[in-house]
C-alpha positions as CSV (number, residue, x, y, z in Angstrom):
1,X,144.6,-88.9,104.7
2,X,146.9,-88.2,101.3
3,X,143.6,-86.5,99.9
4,X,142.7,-84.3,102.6
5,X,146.1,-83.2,102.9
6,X,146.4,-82.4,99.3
7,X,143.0,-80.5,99.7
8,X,144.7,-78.4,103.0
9,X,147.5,-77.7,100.5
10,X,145.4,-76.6,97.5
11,X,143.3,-74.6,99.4
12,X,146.4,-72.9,101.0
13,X,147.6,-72.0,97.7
14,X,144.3,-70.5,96.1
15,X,144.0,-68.6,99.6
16,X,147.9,-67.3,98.6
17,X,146.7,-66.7,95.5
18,X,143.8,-65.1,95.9
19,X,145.0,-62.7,98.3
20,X,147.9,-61.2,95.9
21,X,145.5,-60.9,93.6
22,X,143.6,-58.6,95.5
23,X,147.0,-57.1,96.7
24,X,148.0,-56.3,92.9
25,X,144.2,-54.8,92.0
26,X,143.8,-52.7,95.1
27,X,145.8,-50.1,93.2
28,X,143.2,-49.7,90.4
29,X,140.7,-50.0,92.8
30,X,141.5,-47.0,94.6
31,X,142.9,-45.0,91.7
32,X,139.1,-45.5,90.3
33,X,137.6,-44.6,93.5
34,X,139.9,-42.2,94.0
35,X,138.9,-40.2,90.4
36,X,135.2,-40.1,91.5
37,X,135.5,-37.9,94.3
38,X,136.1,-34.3,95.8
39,X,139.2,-33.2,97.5
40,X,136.6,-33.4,100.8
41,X,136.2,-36.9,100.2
42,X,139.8,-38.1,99.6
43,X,141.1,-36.4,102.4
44,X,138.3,-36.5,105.4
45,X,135.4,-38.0,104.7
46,X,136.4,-40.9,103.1
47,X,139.8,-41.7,101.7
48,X,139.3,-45.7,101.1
49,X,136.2,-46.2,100.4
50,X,133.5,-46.1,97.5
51,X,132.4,-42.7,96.3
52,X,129.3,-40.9,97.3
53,X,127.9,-39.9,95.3
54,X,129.9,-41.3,91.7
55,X,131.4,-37.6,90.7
56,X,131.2,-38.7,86.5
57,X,131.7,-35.0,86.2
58,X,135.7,-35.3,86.6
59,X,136.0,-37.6,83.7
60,X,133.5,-35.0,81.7
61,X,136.6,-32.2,82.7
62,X,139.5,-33.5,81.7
63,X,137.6,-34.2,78.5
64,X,136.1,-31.3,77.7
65,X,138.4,-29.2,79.9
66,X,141.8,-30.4,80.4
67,X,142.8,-31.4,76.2
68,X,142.8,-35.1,77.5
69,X,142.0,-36.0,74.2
70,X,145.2,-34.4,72.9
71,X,147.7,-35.8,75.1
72,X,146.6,-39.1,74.7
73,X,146.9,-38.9,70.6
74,X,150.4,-36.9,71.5
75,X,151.6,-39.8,73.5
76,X,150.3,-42.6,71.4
77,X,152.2,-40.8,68.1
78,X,155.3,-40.5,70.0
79,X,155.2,-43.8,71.7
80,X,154.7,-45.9,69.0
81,X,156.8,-44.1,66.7
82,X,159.7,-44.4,68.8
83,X,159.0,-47.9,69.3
84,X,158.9,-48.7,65.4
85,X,161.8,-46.7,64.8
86,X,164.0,-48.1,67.9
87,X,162.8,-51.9,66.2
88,X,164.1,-51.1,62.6
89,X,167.2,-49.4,63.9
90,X,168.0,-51.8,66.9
91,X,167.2,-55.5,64.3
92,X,169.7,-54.6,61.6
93,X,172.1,-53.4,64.0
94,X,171.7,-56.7,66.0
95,X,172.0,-58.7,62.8
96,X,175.2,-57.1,61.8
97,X,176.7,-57.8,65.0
98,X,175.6,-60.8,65.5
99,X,175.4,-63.0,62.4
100,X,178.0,-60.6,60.1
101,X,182.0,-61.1,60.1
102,X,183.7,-58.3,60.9
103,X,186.5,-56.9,62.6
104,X,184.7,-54.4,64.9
105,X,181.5,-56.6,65.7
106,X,182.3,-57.2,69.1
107,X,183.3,-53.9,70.0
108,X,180.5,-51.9,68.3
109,X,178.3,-53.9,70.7
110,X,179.9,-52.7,74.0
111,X,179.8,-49.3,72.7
112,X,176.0,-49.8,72.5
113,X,175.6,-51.4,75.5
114,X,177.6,-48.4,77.3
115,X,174.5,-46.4,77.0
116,X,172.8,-48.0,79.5
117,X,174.9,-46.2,81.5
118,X,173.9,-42.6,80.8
119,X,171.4,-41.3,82.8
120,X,168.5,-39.3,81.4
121,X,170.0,-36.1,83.6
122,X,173.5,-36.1,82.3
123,X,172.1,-35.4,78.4
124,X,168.9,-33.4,79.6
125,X,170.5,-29.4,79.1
126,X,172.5,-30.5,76.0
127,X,170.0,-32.2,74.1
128,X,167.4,-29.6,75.0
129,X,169.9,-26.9,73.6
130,X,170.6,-29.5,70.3
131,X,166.8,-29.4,69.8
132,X,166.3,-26.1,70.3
133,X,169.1,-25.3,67.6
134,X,167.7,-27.8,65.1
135,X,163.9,-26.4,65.6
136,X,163.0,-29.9,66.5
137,X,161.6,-28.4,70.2
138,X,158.1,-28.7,70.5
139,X,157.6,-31.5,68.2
140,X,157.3,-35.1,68.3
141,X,160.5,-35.5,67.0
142,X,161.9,-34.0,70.2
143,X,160.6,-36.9,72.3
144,X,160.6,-39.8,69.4
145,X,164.4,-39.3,68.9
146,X,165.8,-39.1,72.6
147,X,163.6,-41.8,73.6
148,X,164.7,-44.6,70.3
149,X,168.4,-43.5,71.5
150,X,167.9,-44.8,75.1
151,X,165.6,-47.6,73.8
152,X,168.3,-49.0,71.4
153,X,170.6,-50.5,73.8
154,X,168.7,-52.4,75.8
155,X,167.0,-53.7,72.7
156,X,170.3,-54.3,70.8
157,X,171.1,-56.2,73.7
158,X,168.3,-58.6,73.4
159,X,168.2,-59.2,69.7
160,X,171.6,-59.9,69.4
161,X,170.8,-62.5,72.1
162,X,168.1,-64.3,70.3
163,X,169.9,-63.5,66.6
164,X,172.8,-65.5,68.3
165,X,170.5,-68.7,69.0
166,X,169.7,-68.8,65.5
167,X,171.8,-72.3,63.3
168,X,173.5,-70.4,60.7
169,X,172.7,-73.6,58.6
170,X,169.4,-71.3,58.0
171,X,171.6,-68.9,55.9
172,X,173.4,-71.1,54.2
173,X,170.3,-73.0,53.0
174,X,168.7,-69.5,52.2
175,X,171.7,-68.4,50.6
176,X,171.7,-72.0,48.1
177,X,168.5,-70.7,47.1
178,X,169.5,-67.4,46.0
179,X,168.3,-64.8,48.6
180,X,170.5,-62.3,49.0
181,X,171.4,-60.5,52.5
182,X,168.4,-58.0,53.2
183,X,166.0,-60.9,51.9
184,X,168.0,-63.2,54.6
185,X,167.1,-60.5,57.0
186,X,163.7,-60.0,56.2
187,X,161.9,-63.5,55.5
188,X,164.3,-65.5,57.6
189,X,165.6,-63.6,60.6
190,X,162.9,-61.3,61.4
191,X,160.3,-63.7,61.9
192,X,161.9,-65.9,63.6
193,X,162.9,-63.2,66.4
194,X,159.4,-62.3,67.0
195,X,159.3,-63.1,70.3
196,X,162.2,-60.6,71.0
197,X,160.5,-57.9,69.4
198,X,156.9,-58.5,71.3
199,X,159.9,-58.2,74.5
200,X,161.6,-54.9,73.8
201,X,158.2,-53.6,72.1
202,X,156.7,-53.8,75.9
203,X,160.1,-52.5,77.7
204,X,159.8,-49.2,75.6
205,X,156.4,-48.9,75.6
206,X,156.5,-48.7,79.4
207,X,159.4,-46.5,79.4
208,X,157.7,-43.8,76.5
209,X,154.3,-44.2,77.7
210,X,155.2,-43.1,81.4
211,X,158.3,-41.1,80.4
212,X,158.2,-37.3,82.4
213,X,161.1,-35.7,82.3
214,X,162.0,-34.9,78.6
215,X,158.0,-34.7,78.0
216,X,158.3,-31.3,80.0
217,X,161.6,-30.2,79.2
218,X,161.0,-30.9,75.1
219,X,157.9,-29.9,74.6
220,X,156.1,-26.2,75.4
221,X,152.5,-25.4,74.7
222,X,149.4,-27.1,76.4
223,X,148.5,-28.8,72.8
224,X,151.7,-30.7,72.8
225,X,152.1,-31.9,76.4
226,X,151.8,-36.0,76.4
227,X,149.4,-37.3,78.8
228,X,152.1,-37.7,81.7
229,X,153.0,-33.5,81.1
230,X,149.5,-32.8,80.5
231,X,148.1,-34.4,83.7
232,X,151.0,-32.7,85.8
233,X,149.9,-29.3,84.5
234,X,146.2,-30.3,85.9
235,X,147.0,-29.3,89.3
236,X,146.3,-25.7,90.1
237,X,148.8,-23.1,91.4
238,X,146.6,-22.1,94.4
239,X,144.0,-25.1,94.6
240,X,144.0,-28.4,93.3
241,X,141.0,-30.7,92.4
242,X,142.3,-34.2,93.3
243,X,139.4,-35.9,91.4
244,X,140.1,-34.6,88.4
245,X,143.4,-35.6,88.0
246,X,142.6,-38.7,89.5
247,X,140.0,-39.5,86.6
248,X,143.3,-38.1,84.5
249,X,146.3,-40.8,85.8
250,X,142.6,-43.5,85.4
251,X,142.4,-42.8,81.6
252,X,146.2,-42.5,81.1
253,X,146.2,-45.8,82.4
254,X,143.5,-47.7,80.7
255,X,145.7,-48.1,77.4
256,X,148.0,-49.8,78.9
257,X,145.8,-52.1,80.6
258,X,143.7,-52.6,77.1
259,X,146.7,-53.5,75.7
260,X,148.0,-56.2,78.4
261,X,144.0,-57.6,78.2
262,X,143.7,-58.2,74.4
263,X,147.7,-59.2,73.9
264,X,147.8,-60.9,77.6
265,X,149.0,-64.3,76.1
266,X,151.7,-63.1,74.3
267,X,153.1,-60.4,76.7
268,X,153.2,-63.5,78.9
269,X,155.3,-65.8,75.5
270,X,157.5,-63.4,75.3
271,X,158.8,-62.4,79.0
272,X,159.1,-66.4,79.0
273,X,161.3,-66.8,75.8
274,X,162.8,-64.1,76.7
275,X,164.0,-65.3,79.6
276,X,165.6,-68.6,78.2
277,X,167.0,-67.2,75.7
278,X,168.8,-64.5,77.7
């Protein structure tokens, strides 16, 4: 009787399972069916099911067509560059404040931690008027530097964290053997904090990679659009062919997807450590 319950109660909980499963890929299943058909399809014909015909031909357009190509190298060379430079900037300034003695320490880290508070429309007009002044508008510098300044304090926050867990017998013993304070930094600390970094390295991926707003305030010219401005601008001022920026958002998001496929075990590492050691 004890067996056939635990069977009921297994099979229960693959049935649970099984079903948000399906709930969480539905999504990608319809934004791939969605990209293989016409605007008659999507909106009479038939919205939820499979496509027929397969219309390939939207993913040849936004190829061939629609610069695809371009935004995506735009938003990989902004993305990543302001998540290397928000980790260099956001680890020593954790490490000061968190394993350095000084007087201001404690109040340099609620200053960071105040911009969480900012929202991304309070700064919009001045910084696009700062960039415009400093002929930094239309580059990648206009989006790489805005978006490592409202990465850092989230990120400060969680390395100080982590840096904080760290026995300080570590620097001592690294200290006895002659390292000096960078080399502390960089063969002790920074390793040992990895799993922080793999954190915050996701958080502002997410943010940059989807990131509108300053994408089409900062940057002007259809070559420099990232792929979030560039698939906006794909929908027509008169007519708008639904497939083809379906087959747009379906290639935007296959990146991210790659990404969470081949590092799946350590996205997974590091939400967990960084939950216990938050």
């Amino acid at each position: 009787m004890d067996g056939f319950k635990s069977g009921i109660g297994k099979f229960i909980k693959y049935l649970l399972l099984i079903f948000v499963t399906l709930v969480q890929l539905y999504p990608l299943y319809w934004l791939f069916t969605f990209s293989l058909k016409n605007n008659n399809e999507i909106f009479v014909q038939n919205p939820m099911g499979l496509p027929s015909p397969f219309r390939w031909e939207n993913y040849t357009f936004v190829f061939e067509n629609a610069n695809i190509g371009i935004y995506l190298k735009n938003s990989v060379v902004v993305t990543f560059g302001s998540i290397l430079l928000s980790t260099i900037l956001a680890t020593m300034a954790s490490f000061a404040i968190a394993r350095l003695k000084w007087r201001f320490s404690s109040k340099a880290l609620v200053l960071f931690l105040s911009g969480m508070m900012i929202p991304l429309h309070a700064v919009l007009v001045p910084l696009l008027i700062l960039l415009t002044r400093t002929r930094l508008h239309s580059t990648y510098w206009a989006l790489i530097l805005p978006y490592t300044a409202f990465a850092l304090p989230m990120a400060i926050y969680v390395f100080t964290g982590f840096f904080r867990t760290i026995p300080r017998e570590l620097e001592e013993s690294a200290c006895i053997d002659g390292m000096n304070l960078y080399q502390i930094f960089t063969y002790i600390m920074l390793p040992l904090i990895r799993p922080a970094i793999a954190t915050v390295s996701i958080f502002t991926y997410l943010a940059c990679w989807n990131e509108l707003m300053f994408a089409i305030s900062f940057m002007s010219g259809d070559t420099n659009n990232t792929i979030t401005a560039g698939v906006l601008n794909m929908a027509g001022r008169y007519a708008t062919h639904w497939g083809r920026i379906g087959a747009g958002l379906a290639v935007a998001t296959l990146p991210t997807l790659a990404i969470y496929v081949v590092l799946s075990k350590q996205i997974q590492k590091s939400f967990t450590t960084g939950a216990l050691k938050g």
